[in-house]
TORMI-724387 format. One record per residue (C-alpha): residue number from 0; residue in three letters; x, y, z. Coordinates in pm, 1 decimal. Example, Ala and Ser with C-alpha at 12.3 -4.5 7.8 and 13.67 -1.06 7.14 Angstrom:
residues 2
ATOM  seq  type        xx        yy        zz
ATOM    0   ALA    1230.0    -450.0     780.0
ATOM    1   SER    1367.0    -106.0     714.0
end
This chain:
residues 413
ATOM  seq  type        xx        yy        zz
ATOM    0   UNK    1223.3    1856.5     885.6
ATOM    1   UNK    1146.3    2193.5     776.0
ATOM    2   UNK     831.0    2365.0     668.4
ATOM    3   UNK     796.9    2497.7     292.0
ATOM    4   UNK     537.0    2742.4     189.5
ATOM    5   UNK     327.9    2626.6     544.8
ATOM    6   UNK     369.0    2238.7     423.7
ATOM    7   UNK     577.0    2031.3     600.0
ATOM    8   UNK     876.6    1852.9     339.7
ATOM    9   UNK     888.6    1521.3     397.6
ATOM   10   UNK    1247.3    1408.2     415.2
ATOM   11   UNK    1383.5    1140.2     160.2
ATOM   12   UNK    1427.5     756.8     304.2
ATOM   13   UNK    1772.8     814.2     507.3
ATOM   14   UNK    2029.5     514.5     388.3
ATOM   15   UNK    2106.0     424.2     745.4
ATOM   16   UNK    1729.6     249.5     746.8
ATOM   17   UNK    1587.2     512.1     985.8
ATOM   18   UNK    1300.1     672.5     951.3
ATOM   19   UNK    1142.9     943.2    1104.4
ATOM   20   UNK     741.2     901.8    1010.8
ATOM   21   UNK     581.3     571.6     971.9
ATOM   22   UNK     745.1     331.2     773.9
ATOM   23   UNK     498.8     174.0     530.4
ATOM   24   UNK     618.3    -211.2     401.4
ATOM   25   UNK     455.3    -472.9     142.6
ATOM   26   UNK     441.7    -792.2     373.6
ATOM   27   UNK     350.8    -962.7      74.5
ATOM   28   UNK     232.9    -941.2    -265.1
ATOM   29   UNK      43.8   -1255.0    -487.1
ATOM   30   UNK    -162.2   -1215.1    -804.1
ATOM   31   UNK    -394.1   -1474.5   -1035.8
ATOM   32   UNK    -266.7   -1632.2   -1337.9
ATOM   33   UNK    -311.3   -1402.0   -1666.9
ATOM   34   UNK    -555.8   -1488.6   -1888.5
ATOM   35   UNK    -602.2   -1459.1   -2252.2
ATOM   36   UNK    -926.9   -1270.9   -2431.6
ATOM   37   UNK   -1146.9   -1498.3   -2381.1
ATOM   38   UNK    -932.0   -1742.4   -2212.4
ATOM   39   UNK    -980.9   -1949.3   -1848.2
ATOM   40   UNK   -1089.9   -1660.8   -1677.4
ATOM   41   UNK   -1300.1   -1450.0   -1979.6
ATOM   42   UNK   -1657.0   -1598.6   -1794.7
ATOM   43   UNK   -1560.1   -1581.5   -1444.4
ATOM   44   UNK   -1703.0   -1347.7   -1241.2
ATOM   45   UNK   -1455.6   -1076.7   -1181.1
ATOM   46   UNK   -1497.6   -1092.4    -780.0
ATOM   47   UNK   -1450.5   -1431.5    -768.7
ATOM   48   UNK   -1104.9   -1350.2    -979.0
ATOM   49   UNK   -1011.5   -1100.0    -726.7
ATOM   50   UNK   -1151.5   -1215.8    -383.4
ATOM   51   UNK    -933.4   -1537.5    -359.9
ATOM   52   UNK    -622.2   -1366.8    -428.1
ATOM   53   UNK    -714.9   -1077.0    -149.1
ATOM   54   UNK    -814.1   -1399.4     111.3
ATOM   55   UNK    -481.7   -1605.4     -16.8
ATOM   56   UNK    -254.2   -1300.6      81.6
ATOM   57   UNK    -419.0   -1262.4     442.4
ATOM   58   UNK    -438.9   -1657.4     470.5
ATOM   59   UNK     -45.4   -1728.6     393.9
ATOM   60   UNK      17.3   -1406.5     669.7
ATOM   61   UNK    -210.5   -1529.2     913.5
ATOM   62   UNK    -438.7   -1258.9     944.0
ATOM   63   UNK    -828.7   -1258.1     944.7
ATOM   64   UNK   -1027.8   -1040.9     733.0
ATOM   65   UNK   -1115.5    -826.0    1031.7
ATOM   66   UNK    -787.0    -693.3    1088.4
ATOM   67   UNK    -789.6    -578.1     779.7
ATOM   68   UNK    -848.5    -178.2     816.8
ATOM   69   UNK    -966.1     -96.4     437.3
ATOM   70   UNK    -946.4    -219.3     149.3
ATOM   71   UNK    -819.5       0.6    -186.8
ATOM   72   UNK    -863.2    -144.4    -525.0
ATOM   73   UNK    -855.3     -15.7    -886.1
ATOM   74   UNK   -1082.2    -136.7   -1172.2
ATOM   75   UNK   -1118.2      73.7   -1507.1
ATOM   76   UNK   -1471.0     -10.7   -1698.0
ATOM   77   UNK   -1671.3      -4.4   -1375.8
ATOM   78   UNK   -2060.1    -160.1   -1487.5
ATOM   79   UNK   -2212.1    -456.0   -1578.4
ATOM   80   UNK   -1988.2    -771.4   -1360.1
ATOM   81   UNK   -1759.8    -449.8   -1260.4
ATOM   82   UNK   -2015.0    -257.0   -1161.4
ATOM   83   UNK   -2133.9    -123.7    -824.9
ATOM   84   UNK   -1864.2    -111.3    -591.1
ATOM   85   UNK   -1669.0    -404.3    -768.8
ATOM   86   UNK   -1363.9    -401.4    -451.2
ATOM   87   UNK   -1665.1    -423.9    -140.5
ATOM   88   UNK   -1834.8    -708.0    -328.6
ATOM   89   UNK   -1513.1    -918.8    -421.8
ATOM   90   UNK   -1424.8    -880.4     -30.5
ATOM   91   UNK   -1783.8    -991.1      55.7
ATOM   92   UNK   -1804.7   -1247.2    -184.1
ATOM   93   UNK   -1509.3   -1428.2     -29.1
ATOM   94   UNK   -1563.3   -1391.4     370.4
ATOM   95   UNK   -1404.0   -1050.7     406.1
ATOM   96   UNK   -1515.7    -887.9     753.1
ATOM   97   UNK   -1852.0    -653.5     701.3
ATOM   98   UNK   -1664.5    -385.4     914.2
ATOM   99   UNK   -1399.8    -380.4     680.5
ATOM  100   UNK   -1460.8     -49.4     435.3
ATOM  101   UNK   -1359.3    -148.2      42.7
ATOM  102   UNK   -1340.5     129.6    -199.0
ATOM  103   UNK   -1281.0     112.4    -569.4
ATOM  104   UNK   -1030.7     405.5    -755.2
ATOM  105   UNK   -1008.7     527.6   -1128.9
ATOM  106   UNK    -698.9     659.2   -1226.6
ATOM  107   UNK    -744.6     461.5   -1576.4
ATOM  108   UNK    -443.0     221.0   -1646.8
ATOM  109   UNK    -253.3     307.2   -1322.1
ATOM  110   UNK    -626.3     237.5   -1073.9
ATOM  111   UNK    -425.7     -26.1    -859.9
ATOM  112   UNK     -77.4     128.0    -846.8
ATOM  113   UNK    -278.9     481.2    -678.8
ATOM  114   UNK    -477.4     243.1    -477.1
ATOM  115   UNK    -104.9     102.9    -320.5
ATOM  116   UNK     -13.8     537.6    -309.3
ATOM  117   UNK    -347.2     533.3    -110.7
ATOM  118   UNK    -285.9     279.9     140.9
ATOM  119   UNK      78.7     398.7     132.4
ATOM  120   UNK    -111.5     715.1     230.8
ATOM  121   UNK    -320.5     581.3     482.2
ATOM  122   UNK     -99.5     421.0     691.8
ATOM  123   UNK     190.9     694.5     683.2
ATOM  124   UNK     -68.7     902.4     771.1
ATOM  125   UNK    -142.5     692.1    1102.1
ATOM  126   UNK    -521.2     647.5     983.1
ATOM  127   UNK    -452.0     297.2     939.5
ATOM  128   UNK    -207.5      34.8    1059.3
ATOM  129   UNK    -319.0    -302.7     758.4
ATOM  130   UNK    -428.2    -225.8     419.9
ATOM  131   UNK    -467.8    -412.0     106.0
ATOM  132   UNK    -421.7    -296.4    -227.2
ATOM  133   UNK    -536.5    -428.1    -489.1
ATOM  134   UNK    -690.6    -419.8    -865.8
ATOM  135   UNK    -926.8    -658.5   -1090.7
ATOM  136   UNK   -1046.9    -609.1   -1446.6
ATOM  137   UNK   -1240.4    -837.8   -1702.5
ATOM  138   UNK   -1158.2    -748.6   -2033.4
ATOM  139   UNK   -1297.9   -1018.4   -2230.6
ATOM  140   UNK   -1641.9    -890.7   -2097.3
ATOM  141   UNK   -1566.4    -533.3   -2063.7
ATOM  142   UNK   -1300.2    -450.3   -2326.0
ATOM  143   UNK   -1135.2    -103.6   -2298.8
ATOM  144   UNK   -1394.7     136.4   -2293.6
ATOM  145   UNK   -1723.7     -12.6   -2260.7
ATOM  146   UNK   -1757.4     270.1   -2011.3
ATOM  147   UNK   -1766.1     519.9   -2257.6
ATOM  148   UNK   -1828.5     346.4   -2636.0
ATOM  149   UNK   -2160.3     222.9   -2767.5
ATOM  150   UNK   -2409.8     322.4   -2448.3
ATOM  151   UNK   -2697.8     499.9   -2545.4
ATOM  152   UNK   -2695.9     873.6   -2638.7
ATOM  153   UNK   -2912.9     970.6   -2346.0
ATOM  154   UNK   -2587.5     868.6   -2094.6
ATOM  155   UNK   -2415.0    1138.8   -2273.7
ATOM  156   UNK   -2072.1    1175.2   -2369.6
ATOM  157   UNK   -1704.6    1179.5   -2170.9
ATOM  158   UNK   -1573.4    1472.0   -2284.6
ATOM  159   UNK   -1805.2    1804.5   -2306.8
ATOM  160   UNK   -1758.7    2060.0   -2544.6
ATOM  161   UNK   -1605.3    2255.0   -2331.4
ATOM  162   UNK   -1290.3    2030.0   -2305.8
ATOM  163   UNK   -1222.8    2080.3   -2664.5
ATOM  164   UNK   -1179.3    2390.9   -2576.6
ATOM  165   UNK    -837.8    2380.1   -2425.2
ATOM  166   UNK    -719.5    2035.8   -2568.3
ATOM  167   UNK    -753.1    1801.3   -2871.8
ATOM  168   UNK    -911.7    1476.0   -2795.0
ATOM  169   UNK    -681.1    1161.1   -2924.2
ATOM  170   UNK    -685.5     806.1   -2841.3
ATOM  171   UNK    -395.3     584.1   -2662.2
ATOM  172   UNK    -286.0     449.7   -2993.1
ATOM  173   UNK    -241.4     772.9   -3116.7
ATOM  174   UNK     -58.5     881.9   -2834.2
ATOM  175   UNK     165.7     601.1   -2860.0
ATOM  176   UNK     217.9     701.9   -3237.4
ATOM  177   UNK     296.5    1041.3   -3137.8
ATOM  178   UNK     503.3     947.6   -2846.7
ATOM  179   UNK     776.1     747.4   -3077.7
ATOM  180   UNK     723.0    1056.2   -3338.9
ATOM  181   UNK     888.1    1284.8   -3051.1
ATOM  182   UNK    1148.0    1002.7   -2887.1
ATOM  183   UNK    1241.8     897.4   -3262.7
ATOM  184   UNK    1180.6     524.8   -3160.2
ATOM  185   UNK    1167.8     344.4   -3520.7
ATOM  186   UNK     962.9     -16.2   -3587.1
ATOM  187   UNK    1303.3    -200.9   -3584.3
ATOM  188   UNK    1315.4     -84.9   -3238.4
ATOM  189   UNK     966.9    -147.5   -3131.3
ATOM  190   UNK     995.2    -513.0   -3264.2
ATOM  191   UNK    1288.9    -592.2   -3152.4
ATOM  192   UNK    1152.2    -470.8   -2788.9
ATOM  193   UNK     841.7    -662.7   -2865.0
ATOM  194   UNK    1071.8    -992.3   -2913.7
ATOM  195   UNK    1263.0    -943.0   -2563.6
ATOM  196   UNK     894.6    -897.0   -2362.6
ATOM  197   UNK     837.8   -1241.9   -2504.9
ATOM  198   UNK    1112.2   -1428.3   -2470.7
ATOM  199   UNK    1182.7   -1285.9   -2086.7
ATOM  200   UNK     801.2   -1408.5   -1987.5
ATOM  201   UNK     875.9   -1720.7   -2174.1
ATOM  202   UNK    1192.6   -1762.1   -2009.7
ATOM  203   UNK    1025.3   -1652.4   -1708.5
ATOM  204   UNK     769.5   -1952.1   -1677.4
ATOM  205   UNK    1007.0   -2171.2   -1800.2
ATOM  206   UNK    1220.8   -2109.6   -1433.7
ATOM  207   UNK     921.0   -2117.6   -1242.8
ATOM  208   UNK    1027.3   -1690.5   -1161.4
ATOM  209   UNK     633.9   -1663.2   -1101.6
ATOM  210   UNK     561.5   -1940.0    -877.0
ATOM  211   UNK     580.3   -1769.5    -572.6
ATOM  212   UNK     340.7   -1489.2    -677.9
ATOM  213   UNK      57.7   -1686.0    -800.5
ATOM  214   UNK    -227.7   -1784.6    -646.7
ATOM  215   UNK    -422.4   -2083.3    -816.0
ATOM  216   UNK    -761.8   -2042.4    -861.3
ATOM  217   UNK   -1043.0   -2366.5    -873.2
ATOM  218   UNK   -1247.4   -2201.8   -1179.7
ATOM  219   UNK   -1563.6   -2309.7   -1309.8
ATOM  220   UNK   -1528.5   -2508.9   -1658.0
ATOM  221   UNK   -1753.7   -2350.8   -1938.0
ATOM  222   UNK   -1889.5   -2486.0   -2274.4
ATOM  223   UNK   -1807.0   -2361.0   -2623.3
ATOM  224   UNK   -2143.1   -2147.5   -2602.2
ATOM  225   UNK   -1984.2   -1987.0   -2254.4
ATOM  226   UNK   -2246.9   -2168.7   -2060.6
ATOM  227   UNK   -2086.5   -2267.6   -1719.7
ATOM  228   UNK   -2086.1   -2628.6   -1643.1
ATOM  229   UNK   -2027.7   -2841.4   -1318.5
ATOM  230   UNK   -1692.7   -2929.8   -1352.3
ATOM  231   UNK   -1423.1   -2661.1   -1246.1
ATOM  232   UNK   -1024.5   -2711.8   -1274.7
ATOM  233   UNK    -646.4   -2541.0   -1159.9
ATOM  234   UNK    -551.4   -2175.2   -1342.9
ATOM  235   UNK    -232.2   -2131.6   -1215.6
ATOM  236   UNK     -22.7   -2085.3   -1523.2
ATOM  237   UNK      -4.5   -1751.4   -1736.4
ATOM  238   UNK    -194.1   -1816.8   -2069.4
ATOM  239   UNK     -96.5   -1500.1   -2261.2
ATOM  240   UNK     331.3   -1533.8   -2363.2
ATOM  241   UNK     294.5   -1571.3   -2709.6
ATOM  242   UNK     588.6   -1796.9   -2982.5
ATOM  243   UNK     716.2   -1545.7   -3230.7
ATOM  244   UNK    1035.5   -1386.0   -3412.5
ATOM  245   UNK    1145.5   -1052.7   -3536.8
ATOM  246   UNK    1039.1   -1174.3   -3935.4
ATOM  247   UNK     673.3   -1245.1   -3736.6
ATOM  248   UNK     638.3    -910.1   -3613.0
ATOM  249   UNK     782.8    -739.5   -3913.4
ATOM  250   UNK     503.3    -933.4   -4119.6
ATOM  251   UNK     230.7    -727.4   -3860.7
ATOM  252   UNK     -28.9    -442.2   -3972.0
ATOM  253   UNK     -18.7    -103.2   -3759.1
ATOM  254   UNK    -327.0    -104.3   -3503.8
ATOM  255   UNK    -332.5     289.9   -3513.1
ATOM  256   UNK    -237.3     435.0   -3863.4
ATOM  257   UNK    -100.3     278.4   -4140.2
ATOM  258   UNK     218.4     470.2   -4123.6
ATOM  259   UNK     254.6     406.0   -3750.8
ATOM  260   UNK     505.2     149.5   -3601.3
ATOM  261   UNK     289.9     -20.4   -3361.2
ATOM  262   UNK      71.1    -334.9   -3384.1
ATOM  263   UNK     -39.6    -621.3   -3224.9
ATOM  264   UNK     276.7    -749.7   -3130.0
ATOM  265   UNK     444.9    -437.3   -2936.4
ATOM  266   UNK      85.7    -333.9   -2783.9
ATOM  267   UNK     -17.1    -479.1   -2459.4
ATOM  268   UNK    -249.0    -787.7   -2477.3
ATOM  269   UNK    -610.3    -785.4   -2405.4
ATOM  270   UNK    -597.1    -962.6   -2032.9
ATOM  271   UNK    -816.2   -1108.0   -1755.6
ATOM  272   UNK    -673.9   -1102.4   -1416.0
ATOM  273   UNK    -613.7   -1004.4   -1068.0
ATOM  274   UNK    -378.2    -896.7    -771.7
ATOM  275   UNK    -322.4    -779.1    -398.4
ATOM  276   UNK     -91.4    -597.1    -240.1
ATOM  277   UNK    -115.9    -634.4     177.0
ATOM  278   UNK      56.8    -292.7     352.7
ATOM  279   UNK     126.7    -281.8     686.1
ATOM  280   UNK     304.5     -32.1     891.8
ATOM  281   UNK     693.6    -122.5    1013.9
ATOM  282   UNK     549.0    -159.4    1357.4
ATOM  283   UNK     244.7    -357.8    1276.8
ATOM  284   UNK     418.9    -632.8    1082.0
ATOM  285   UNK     698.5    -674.7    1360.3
ATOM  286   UNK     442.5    -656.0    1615.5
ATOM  287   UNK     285.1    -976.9    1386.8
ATOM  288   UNK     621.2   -1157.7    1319.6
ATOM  289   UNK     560.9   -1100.4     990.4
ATOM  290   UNK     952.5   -1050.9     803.0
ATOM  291   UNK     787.3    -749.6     502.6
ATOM  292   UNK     896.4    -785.2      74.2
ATOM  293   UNK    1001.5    -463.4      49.2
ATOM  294   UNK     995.8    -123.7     214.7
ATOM  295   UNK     799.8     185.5      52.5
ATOM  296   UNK    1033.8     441.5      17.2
ATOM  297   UNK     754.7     668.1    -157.7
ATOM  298   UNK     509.8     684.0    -380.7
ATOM  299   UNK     401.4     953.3    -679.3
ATOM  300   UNK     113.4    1042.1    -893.3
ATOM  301   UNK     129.4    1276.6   -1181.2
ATOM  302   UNK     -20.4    1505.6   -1456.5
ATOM  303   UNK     117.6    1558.3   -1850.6
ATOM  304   UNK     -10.5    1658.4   -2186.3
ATOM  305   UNK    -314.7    1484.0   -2170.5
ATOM  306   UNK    -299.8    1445.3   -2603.5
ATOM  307   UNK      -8.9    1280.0   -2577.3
ATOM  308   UNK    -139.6    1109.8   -2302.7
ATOM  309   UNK     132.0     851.4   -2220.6
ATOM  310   UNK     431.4    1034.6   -2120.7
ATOM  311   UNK     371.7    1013.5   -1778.2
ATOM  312   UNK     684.7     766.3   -1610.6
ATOM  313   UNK     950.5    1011.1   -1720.3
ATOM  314   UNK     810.6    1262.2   -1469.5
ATOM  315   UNK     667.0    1019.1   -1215.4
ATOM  316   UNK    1067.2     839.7   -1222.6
ATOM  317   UNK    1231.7    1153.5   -1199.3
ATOM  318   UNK    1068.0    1298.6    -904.1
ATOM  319   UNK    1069.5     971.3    -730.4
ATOM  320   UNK    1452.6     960.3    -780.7
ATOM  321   UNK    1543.7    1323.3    -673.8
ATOM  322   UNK    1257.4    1324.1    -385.7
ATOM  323   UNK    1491.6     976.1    -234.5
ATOM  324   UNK    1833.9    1182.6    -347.4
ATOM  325   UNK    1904.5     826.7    -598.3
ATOM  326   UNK    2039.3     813.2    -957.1
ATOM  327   UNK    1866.3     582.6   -1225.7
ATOM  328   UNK    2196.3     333.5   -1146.4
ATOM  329   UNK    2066.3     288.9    -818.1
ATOM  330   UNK    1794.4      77.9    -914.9
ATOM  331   UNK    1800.9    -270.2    -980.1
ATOM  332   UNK    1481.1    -353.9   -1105.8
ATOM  333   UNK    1199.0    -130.9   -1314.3
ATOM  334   UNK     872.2    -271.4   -1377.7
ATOM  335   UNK     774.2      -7.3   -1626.9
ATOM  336   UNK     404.5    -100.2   -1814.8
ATOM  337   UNK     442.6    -200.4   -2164.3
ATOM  338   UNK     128.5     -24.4   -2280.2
ATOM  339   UNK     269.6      35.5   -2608.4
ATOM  340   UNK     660.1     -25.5   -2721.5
ATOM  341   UNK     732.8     310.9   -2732.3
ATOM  342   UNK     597.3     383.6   -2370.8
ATOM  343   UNK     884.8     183.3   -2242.3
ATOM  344   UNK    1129.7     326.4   -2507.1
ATOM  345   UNK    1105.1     666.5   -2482.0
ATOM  346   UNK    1145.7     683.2   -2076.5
ATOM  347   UNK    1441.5     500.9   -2121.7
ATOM  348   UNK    1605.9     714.9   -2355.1
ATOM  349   UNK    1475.0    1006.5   -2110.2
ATOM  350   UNK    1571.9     875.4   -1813.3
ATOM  351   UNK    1878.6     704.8   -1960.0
ATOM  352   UNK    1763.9     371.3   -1790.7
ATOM  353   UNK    1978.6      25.4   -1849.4
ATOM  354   UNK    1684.0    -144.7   -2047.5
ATOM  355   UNK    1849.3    -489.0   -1920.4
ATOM  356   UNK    1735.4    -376.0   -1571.3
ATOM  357   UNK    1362.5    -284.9   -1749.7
ATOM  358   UNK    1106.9    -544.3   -1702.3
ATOM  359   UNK    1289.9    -839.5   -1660.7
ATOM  360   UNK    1065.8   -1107.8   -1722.6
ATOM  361   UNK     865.9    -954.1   -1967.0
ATOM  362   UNK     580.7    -700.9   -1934.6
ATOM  363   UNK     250.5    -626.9   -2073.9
ATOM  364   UNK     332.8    -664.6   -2409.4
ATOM  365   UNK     377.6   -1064.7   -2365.6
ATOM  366   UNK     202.5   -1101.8   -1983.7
ATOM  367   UNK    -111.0    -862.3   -2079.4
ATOM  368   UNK    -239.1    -546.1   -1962.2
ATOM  369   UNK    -562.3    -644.7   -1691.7
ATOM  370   UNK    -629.3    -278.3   -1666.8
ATOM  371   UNK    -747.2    -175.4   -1342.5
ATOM  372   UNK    -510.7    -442.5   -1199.0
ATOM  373   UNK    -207.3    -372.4   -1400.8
ATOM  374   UNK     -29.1    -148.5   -1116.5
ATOM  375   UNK     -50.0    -386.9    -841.9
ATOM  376   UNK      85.7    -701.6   -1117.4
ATOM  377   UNK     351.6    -493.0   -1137.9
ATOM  378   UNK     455.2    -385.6    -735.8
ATOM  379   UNK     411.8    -784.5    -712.5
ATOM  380   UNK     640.8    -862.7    -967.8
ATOM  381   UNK     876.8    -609.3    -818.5
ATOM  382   UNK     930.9    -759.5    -484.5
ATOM  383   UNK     971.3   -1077.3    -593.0
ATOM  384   UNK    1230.0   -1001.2    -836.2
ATOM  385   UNK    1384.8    -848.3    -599.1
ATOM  386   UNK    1422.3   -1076.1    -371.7
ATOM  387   UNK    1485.2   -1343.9    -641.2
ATOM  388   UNK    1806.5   -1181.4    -771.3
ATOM  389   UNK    1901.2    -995.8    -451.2
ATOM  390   UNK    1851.7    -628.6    -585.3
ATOM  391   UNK    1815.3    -327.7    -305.5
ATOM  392   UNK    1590.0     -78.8    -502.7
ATOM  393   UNK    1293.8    -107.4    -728.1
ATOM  394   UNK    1106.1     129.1    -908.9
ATOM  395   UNK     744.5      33.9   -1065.2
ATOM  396   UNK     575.8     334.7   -1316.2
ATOM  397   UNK     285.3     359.7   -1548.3
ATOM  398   UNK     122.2     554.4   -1818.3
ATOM  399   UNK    -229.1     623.8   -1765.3
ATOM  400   UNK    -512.2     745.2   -2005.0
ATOM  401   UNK    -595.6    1086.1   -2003.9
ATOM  402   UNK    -217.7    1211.2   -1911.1
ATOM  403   UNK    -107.3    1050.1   -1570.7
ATOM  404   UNK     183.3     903.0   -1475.2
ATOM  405   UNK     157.7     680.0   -1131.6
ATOM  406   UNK     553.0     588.6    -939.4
ATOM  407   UNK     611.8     340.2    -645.7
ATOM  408   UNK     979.4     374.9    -556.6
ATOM  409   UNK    1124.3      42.6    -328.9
ATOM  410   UNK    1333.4    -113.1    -127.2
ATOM  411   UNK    1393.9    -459.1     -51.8
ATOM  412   UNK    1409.0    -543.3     323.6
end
């Protein structure tokens, strides 16, 4: 190690499996069944979404709540059932330890995948040894927004005036619209990327490729008015893959302009869900016979144009790759988010990624887009494709409103 500019440079993961700090590795990694807008999980509460999956993880490993050192979980539209400190509650709610400390991020779509940078964080640091990661969001109650659109004048407004001052204010859609302006990515292409999200999920359930990250939830049973009722029943199956064909999505209106190549079917679906990532240090897990998922080999968060918003994987998967000294071949599996076709699309034309090797069993597009919980659905998906088909390095990225990009670079162990 050598010291930069009075910082010490962290070196990249060494291929001989040494390591010189400490190691940080996902022991496991489960999530809920996806639900549709307004689907199984639109009127549950969205602790009691999230807190089983947190107390599933730490059940299947053994542990109890209280060695649990904190708990770091993302959720967008924070008020109303997401209100409050939305991660303490869930942990509360479902037996978590009182001594435990729960904290809730916002770094809009990519909350969950900074809270696993933050526990990564935490426990390279030393400052802790077990930390779960993790991310809920509602969006039949909450949909995107409700933050920020129709509350009363007196709460004020997002941006001030002063903001306008240095940069245009545009929407995600319009982003994405601009984003396959600059990458040239046509409709053809966007459908025919559209298609492949939904036949991979669909091909995906069909194998049972989820089964081992799912936790089933017992969820009440409500009435057609959304009055809950005594009975309750299983969700333990995605709702959201949809039946289509290229002639179906060519038939589609644009969501953004009328000129613009996206619409329903290559934008990610309204979702309910949740997921949890458990951390641990090397040490810590081997001291626990616990054999990890996968090995952190590091983590990034990033800034870029904040009008064009959704840019922000290119730069999060290129300094992940030099900072580890790997090509783009090197990695087997990418779980990049599917906010909008041309998301995906454009990084891989940037980063000249294998699109084969992209999202293999389908991404937000056909599974949904739970917000706040998105990041961590897609670290779980990660591990357990890669230890499914065998593959050594994984790479998870996201765009995130207001011009982030969020990185978790892996390694299966």
């Amino acid at each position: 190690m050598h010291r930069v500019k009075g910082a010490v440079k962290i070196p990249a993961f060494p291929a001989d499996g040494s390591y010189p700090l400490n190691e940080v590795v996902v022991v496991d990694a489960a999530r809920s069944a996806v639900g549709r807008k307004e689907g199984a999980l639109g009127y549950v509460h969205p602790t009691d979404s999230l807190g089983p999956v947190i107390m599933a993880v730490l059940e299947r490993n053994g542990l109890a709540s209280s060695q649990v050192d904190q708990v770091v979980g993302g959720c967008i539209n924070k008020l109303g059932a997401q209100g409050m400190n939305v991660i303490r509650t869930a942990w509360l709610a479902h037996g978590g330890a009182q001594t435990t400390p729960c904290i809730t991020v916002d770094a809009q779509c990519g909350s969950s995948q900074e809270a696993a940078m933050l526990g990564h964080s935490l426990i390279r640091s030393g400052m802790a040894d077990v930390v779960v990661a993790c991310g809920v969001e509602n969006m039949t109650r909450l949909r995107i927004g409700s933050d920020s659109i129709g509350l009363p004048d007196s709460y004020g407004k997002p941006m001030a005036r002063s903001y306008f001052q240095h940069y245009e204010f545009a929407t995600q859609f319009e982003g994405a619209e601009r984003m396959a302006e600059k990458y040239q990515v046509t409709r053809q292409d966007a459908d025919g990327f559209g298609l492949a999200s939904q036949e991979r999920a669909a091909r995906a359930v069909e194998e049972g490729r989820f089964d081992t990250q799912i936790v089933a939830l017992e969820i009440p049973v409500f009435d057609e008015n959304g009055k809950r009722t005594d009975a309750s029943r299983v969700f333990d199956r995605d709702e959201v893959p949809r039946d289509t064909s290229l002639e179906a999505l060519a038939g589609l209106k644009p969501v953004a302009r009328a000129d613009g190549i996206h619409t329903a079917g290559t934008s990610s679906q309204i979702a309910d869900g949740a997921a949890a990532v458990l951390l641990m240090s090397a040490a810590k897990a081997a001291a626990l016979g616990l054999e990890p998922l996968a090995h952190i080999v590091d983590t990034a968060l990033v800034g870029c144009d904040p009008v064009l918003m959704l840019e922000g994987p290119i730069p999060a998967t290129e300094k992940l790759l030099a900072g580890a000294g790997l090509s783009v071949q090197d990695i087997d599996v990418f779980e990049v988010n599917e906010a909008f076709a041309s998301v995906v699309l454009s990084w891989a034309k940037t980063v000249g990624a294998d699109l084969e090797r992209v999202n293999p069993n389908g991404g937000a597009i056909a599974l949904g887009h739970p917000l706040g919980a998105t990041g961590c659905f897609l670290i779980t998906k990660a591990v357990h494709e890669l230890r499914r088909s065998g593959g050594v390095y994984g790479l998870v990225s996201m765009c995130c409103g207001g011009g982030l990009g969020t990185g978790t670079l892996l390694r299966a162990a």
